[in-house]
C-alpha positions as CSV (number, residue, x, y, z in Angstrom):
1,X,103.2,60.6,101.7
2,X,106.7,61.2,102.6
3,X,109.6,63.1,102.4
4,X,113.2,63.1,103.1
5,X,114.4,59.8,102.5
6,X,111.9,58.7,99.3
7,X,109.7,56.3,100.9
8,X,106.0,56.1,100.3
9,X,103.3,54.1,99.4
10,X,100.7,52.0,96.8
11,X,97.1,51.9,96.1
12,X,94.3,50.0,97.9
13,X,94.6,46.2,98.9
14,X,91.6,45.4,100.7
15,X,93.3,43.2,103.3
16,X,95.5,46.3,104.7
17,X,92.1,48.1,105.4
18,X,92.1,48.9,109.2
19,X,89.1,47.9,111.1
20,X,87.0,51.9,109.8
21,X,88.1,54.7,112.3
22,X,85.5,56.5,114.1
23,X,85.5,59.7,112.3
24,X,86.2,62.9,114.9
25,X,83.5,65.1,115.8
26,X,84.1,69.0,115.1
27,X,86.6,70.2,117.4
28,X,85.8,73.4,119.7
29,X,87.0,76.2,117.4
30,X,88.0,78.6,120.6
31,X,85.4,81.2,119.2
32,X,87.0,83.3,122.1
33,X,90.6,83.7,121.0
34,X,91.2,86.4,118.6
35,X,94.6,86.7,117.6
36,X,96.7,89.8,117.8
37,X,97.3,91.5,114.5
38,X,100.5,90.4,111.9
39,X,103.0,92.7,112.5
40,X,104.7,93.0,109.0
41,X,108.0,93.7,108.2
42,X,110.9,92.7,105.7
43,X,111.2,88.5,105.0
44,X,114.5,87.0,105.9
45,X,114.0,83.8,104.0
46,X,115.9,84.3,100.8
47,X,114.2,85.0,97.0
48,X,110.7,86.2,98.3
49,X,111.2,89.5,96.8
50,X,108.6,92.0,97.3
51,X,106.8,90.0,99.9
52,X,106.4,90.7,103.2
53,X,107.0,88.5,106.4
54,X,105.2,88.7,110.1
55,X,104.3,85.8,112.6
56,X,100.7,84.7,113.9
57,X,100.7,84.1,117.4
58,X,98.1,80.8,117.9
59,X,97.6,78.9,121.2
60,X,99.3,75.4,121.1
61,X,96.0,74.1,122.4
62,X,92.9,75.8,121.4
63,X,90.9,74.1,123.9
64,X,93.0,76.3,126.6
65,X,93.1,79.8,124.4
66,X,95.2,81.8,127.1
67,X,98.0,79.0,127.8
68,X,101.1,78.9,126.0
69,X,101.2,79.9,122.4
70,X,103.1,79.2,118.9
71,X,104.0,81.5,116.6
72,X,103.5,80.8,112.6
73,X,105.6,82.5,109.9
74,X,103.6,84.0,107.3
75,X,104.4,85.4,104.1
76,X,102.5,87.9,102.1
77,X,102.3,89.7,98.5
78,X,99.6,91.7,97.8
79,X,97.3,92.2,94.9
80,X,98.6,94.4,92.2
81,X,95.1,94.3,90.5
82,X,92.5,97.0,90.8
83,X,89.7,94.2,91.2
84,X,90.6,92.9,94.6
85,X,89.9,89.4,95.1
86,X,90.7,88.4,98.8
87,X,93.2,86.1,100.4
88,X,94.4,83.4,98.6
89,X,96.3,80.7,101.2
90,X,98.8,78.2,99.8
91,X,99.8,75.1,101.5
92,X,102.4,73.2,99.0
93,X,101.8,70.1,101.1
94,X,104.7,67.5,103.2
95,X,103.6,67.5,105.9
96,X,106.4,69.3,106.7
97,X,106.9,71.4,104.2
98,X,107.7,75.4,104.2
99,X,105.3,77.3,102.6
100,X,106.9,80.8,102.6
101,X,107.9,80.8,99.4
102,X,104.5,80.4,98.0
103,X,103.4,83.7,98.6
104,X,105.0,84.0,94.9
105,X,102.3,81.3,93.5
106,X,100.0,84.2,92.2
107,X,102.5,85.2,89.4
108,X,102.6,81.5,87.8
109,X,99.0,82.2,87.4
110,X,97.9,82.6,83.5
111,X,96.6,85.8,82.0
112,X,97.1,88.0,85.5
113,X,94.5,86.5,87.1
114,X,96.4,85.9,90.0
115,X,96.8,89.8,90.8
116,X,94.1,90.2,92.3
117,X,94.6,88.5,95.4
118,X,96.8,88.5,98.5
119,X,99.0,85.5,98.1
120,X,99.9,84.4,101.7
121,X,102.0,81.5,102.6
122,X,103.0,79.8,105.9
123,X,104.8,77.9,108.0
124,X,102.8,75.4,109.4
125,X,103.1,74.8,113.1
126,X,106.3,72.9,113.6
127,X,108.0,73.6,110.3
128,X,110.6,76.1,109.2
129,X,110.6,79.4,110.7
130,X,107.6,78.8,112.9
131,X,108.0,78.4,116.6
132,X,108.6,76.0,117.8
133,X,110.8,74.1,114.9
134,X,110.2,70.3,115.6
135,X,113.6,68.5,115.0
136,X,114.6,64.5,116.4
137,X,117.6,63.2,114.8
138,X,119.4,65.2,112.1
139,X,121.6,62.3,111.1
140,X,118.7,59.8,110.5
141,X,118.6,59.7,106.8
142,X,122.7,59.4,106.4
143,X,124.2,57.2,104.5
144,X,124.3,53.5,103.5
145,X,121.6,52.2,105.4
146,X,119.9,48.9,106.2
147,X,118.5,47.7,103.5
148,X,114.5,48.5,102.8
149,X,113.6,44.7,102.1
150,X,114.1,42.9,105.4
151,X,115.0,39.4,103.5
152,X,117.8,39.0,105.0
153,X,118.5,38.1,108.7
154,X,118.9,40.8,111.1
155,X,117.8,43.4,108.5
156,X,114.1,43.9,110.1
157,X,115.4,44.0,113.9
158,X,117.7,46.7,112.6
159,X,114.9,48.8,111.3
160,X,113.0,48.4,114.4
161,X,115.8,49.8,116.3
162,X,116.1,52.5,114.5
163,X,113.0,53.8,114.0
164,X,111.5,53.1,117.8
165,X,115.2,55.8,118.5
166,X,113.8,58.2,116.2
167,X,110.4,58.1,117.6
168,X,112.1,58.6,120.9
169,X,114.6,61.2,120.2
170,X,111.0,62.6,119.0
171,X,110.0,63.2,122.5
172,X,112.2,65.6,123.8
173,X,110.1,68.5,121.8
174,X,107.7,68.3,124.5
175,X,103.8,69.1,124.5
176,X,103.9,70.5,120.9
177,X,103.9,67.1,119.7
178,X,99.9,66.8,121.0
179,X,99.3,69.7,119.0
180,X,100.5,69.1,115.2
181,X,97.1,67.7,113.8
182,X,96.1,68.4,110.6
183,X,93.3,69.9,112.8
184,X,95.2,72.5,114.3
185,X,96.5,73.7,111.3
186,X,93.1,74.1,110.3
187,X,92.1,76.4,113.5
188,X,95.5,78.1,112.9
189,X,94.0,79.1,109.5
190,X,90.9,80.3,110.6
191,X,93.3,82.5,113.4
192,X,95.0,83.5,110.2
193,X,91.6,84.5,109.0
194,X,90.8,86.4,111.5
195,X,94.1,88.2,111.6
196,X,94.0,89.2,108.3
197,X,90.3,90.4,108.6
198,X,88.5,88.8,106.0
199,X,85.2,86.9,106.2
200,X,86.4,84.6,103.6
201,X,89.8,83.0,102.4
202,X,90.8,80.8,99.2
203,X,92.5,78.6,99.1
204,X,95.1,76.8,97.0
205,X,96.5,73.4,98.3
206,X,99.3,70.7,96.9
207,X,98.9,67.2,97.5
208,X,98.8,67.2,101.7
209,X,97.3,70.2,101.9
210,X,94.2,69.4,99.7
211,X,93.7,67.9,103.1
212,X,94.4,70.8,105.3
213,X,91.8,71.9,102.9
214,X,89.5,69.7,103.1
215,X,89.4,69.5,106.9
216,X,89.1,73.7,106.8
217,X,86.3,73.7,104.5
218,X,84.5,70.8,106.2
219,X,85.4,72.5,109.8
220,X,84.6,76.8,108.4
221,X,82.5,76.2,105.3
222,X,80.9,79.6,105.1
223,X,84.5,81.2,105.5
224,X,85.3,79.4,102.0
225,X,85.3,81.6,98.7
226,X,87.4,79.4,96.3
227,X,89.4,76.7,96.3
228,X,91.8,75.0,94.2
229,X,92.5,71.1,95.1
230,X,95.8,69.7,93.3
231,X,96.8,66.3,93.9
232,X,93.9,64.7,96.0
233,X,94.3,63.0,99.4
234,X,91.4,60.5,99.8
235,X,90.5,61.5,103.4
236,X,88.6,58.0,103.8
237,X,92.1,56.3,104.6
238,X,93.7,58.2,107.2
239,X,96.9,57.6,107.0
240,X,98.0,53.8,107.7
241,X,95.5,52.3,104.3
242,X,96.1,55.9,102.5
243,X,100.3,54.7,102.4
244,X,99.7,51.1,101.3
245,X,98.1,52.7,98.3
246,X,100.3,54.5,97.5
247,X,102.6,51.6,96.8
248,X,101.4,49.9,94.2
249,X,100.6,53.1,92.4
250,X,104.2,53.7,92.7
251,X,104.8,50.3,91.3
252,X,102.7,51.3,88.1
253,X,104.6,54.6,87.7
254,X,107.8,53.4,88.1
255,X,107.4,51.0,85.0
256,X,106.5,54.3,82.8
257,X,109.8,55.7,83.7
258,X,111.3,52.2,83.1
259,X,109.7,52.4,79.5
260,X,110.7,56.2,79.1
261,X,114.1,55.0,79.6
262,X,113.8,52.3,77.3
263,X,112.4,54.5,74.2
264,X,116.1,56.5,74.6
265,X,118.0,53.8,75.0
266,X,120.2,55.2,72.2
267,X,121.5,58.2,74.5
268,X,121.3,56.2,77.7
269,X,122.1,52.4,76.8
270,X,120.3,51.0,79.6
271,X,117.7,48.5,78.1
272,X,115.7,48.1,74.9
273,X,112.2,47.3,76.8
274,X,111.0,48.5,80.0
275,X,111.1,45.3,81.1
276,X,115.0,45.0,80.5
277,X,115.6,48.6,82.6
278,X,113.5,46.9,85.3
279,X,115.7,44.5,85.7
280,X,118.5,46.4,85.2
281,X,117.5,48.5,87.7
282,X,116.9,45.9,90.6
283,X,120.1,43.8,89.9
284,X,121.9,47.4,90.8
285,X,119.6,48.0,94.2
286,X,120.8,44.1,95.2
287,X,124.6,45.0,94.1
288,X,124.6,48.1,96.6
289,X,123.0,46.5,99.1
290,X,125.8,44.2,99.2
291,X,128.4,46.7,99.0
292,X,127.4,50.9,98.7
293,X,128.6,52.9,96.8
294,X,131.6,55.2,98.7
295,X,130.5,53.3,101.6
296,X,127.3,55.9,101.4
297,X,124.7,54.7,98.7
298,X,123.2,51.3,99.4
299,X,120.1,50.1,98.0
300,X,117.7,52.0,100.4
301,X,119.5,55.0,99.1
302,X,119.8,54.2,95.5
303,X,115.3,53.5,96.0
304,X,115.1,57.2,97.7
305,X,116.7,58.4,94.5
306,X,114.6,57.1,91.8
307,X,111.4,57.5,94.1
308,X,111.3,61.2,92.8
309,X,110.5,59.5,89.4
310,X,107.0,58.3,90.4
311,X,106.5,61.5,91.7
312,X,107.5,64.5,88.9
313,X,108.6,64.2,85.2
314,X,110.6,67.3,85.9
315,X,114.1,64.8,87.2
316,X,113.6,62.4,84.7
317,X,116.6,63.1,82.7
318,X,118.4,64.0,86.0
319,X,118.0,60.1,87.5
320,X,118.5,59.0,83.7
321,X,122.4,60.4,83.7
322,X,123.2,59.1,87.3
323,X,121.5,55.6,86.3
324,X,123.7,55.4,83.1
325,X,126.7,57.5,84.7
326,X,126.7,54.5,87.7
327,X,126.4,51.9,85.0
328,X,128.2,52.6,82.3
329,X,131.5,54.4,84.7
330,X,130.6,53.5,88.0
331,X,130.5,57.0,88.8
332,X,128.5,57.6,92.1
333,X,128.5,61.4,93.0
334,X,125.4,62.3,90.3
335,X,124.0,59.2,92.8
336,X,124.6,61.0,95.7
337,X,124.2,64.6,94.3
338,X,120.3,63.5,93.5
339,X,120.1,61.7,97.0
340,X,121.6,65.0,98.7
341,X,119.0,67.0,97.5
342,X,116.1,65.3,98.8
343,X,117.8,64.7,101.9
344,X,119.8,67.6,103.3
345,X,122.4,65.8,106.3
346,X,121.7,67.5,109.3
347,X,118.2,68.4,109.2
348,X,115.2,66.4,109.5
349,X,112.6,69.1,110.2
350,X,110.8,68.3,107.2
351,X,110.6,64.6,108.4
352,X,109.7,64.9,112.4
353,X,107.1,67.0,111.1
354,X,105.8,64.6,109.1
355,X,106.0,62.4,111.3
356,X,104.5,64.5,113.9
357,X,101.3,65.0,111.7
358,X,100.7,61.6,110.2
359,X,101.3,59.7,114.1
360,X,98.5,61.9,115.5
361,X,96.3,62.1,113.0
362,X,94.7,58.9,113.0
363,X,95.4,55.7,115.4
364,X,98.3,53.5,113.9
365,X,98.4,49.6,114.5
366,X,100.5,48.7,117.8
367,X,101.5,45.1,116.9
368,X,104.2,44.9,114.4
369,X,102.8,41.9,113.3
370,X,100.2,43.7,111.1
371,X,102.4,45.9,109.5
372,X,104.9,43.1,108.6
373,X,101.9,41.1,107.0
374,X,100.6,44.1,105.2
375,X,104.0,45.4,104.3
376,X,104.9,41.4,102.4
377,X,101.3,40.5,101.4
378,X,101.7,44.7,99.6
379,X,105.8,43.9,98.1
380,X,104.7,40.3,96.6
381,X,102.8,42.7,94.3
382,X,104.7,46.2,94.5
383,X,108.2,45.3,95.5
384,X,109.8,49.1,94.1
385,X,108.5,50.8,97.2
386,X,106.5,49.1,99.9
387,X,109.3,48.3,102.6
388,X,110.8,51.6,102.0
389,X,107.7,53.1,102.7
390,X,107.0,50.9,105.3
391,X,109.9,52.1,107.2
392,X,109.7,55.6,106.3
393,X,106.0,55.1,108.5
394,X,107.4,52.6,111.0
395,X,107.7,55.5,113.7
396,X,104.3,55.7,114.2
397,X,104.4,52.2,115.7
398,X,106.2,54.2,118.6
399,X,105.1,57.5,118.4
400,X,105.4,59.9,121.8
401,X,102.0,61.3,121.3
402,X,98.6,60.5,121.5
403,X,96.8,59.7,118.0
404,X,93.6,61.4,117.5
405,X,90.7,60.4,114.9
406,X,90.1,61.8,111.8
407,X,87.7,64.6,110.8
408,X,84.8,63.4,109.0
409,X,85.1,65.3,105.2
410,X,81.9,66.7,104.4
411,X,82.2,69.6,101.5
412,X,78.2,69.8,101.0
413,X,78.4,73.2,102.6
414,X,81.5,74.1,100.9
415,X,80.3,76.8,97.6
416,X,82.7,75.3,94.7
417,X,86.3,73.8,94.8
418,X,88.5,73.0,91.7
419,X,89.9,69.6,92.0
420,X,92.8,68.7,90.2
421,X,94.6,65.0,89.1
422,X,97.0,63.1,86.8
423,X,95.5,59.9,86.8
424,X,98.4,58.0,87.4
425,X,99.6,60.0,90.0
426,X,101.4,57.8,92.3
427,X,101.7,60.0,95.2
428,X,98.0,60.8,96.0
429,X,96.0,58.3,93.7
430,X,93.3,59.6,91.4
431,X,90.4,57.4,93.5
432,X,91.3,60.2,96.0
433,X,89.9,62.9,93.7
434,X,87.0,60.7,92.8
435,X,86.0,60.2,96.6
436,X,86.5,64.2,97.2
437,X,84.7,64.7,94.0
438,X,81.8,63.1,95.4
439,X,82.1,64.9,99.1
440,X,82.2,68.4,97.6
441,X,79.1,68.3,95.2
442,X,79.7,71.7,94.0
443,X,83.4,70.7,92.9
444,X,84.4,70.1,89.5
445,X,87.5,67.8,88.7
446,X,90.2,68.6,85.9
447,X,92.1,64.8,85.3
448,X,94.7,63.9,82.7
449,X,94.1,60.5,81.3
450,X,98.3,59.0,81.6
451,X,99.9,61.4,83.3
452,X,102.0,60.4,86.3
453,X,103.1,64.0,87.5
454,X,101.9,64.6,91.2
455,X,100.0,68.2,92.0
456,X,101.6,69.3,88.4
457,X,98.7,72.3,88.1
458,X,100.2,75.8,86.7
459,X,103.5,74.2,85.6
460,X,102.5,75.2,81.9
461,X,100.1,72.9,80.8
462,X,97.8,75.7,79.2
463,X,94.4,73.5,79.1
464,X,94.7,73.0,83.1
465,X,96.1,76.2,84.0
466,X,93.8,78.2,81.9
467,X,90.8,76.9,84.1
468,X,92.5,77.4,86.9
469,X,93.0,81.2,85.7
470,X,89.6,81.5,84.8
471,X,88.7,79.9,88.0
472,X,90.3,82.4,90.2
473,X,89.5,85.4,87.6
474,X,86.0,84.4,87.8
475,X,84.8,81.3,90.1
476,X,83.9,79.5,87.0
477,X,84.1,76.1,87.1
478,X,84.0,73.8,84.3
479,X,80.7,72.2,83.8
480,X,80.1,69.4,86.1
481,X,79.0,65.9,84.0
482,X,76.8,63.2,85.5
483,X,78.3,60.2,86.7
484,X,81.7,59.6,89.1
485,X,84.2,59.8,87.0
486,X,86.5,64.0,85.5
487,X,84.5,66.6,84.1
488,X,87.0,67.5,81.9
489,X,89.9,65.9,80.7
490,X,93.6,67.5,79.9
491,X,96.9,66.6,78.9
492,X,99.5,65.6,81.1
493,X,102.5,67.4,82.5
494,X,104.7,65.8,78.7
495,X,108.1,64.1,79.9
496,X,111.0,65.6,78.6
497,X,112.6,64.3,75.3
498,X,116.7,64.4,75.6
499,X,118.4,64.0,72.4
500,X,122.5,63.3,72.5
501,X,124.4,65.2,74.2
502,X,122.0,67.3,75.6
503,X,120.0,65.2,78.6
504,X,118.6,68.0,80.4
505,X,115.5,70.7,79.5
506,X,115.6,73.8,77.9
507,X,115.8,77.1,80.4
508,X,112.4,78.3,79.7
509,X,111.0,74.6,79.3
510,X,107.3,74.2,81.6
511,X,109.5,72.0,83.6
512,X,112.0,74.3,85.0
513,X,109.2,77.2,86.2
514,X,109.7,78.3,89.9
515,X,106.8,76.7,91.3
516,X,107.4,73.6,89.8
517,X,111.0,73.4,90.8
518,X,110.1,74.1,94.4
519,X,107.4,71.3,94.6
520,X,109.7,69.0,93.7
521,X,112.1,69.5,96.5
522,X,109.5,69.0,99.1
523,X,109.0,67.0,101.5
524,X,105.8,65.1,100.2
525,X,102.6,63.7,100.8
């Protein structure tokens, strides 16, 4: 999960399990609050074209319907097709992330089988142009540091400090805190429903939001038509377990892109074996740990940067330059370019809502001394990524709201759902498609054997996005197969292949599409 400063997590070591979590019961779904009608009118938020922009006024608590509300942007293009399909509702994930722009998600859809539906995105609650914006501490993610691995006195008290003060600089946003839950996202999409005035909506979620979907369709499973799953949370492991998986999958994909470095070590002279980048790479994260680069990039920055690596093949060649550029010429700004650009100075609304989310969700262990023993016990075995993500987590420990319990998945109810996985994805494992696969028995699951790209669906891969297309064109789903495992497999989102001279893709290369490009500047899951 993450976002702003690269820090996640690794995949399941049974001893950093959490006694199991009582799963929630359904939450009162205020059956008496209708909200008023989307006023629509021109979007202020730059390149969305022909779409247009209104807000959806929601209560901040929908167990008390006529106290104070919150107001969620919302984007909209409408179908073009004669055939019209419905609603389709795009979350790209974070939490935290801004899903305006995703209103234009229907036109990377194959063969026009996107026009046919109203592509609406939004704002989440919290994030972006919704009202309230959640912010903390705009300058928590600046430069140069502590270092992530806490091996070295005073490092671990330092990290403490600083992320009890952003948990409390957290507080000052008030009630809304209570009132981020993936749950009340959910209601605010059934408010969005009913605004809209449909008796159904699809769905298309990224990475976090195949939970958001998951929780809607368990929560309003006859108000489901279709819906497409990319990038699968596993909602058993709410959220402390769900980010210690995540690091040793990280570990894994992290060696590919050590190896892909490797097999062009003619253009980038870093190592001959992925084994020689590896080390390569950590004698460099120990060097600016000593001393950062500019006084800016230390080794927790220089991790953040290559994090993205696990997550998308689309910056491959961008990391690959900097890596060699700092190496070779000791030239830092590519560094802090790349670390720039997943972590704009000044703003950390992608982060506090994050944190907002993932703190409430689901209880978080109190006594540091658990998450000290699971974070070394985890980096013994996956030492690219576990303290960073550990950290990027630690405000939990302090959170200024209460943490609520997980909703109980249950997509038996739910008429069909296209689910959607690499199966190295780092980011959301591919047991979490497995598990989801199994909770939504009408679902069919698309996986590609090797690939490490996270929630990589319509980025050009025509054997996945052409089932996607026919999917939405149709509600076809591939033939579902006997047993727990795909029921069809694909190939991969292909990394790109630099030749001299020429280390970054072509224009119209899969890699560079829109969509794409957006997902991988999010804040992720």
């Amino acid at each position: 999960m993450r976002s702003i400063a690269a820090v996640l997590a690794a995949t399941a070591f049974g001893a950093t399990a959490l006694t199991a979590v009582p799963a929630a019961a359904e939450p009162a779904a205020a059956p008496g609050y209708t909200p008023p009608p989307i006023t629509w009118g021109p979007c202020h938020t730059s390149g969305l074209g022909s779409a247009e922009c209104g807000f959806l006024v929601v209560p901040m608590d929908y167990a008390r319907p006529g106290a104070e509300k919150v107001r969620i942007a919302v984007s909209r293009i409408k179908h073009t097709a004669a055939e019209y399909q419905g609603v389709m509702v795009v979350n790209p994930g974070g939490p935290g992330a801004s899903g305006l722009g995703f209103a234009r998600l229907g036109r990377s859809v194959p063969h026009q089988a996107g026009a046919g539906y109203d592509w609406v995105g939004f704002d989440p609650r919290g994030v972006g142009d919704s009202e309230p914006k959640i912010t903390c501490d705009g300058n928590y993610t600046s430069y140069a540091r502590p270092p992530y691995v806490p091996s070295a006195p005073g490092v671990e008290s330092a990290w403490l400090a600083k992320t009890k003060g952003y948990a409390d600089a957290c507080a000052k946003n008030g009630a809304i805190l209570e009132h981020v839950k993936t749950v009340d996202v959910a209601q605010d999409m059934e408010s969005l429903r009913k605004a809209l005035g449909e008796k159904q909506l699809n769905y298309y979620g990224f990475s976090y939001g195949t939970y958001l979907g998951q929780v809607y369709s368990t929560l309003y499973p006859e108000h489901v038509r279709r819906m497409v799953l990319d990038g699968n949370v596993d909602p058993q492991r709410i959220w402390y377990r769900s980010n210690f998986d995540q690091d040793a999958a990280f570990d894994r994909t992290i060696k590919v892109y050590f190896d892909w470095l490797a097999k062009y070590d003619g253009i980038y002279h870093l190592g001959k074996t992925g084994a020689e980048v590896q080390q390569l790479w950590y004698d460099q994260r120990a060097r600016l740990d000593k001393a950062p680069a500019d006084g800016k990039i230390g080794g927790s920055e220089w991790t953040d940067i290559f994090l993205k690596a696990g997550y998308y093949v689309f910056g491959w060649q961008d990391m690959a330059d900097a890596f060699a550029g700092w190496v070779h010429r000791g030239d830092w700004q590519p560094l802090k370019k790349l670390y720039d650009q997943a972590n704009p100075q000044g703003d950390d609304n992608g982060y506090a809502v994050y944190a907002s989310v993932q703190c409430t969700d689901a209880p978080w262990p109190k006594n540091w001394h658990r998450w000290r023993s699971d974070s070394w016990r985890t980096h013994f075995r996956a030492p690219f990524e576990t303290w960073g993500n550990t950290w990027f987590n630690a405000p939990c420990a302090n959170w200024p709201a209460t943490s609520g319990h997980p909703v109980r998945v249950d997509g038996s109810k739910v008429a069909g759902a296209l689910l959607i996985s690499e199966e190295l994805d780092a980011a959301t494992p591919y047991e979490g498609s497995l598990e989801v696969r199994t909770l939504f028995p009408r679902s069919s699951l698309i996986s590609a054997p090797g690939g490490t790209t996270h929630a990589g669906s319509l980025s050009g891969v025509a054997c996945v996005d052409d089932k996607v297309a026919a999917y939405l064109a149709t509600g076809a789903l591939p033939e579902r197969t006997a047993g727990p495992g795909s029921d069809v497999q694909c190939e991969p989102v292909p990394p790109p292949v630099p030749t001299a001279g020429e280390a970054k893709p072509k224009a119209d290369s899969p890699a560079q599409q829109p969509v794409q490009r957006v997902l991988a500047e999010l804040p992720r899951f």
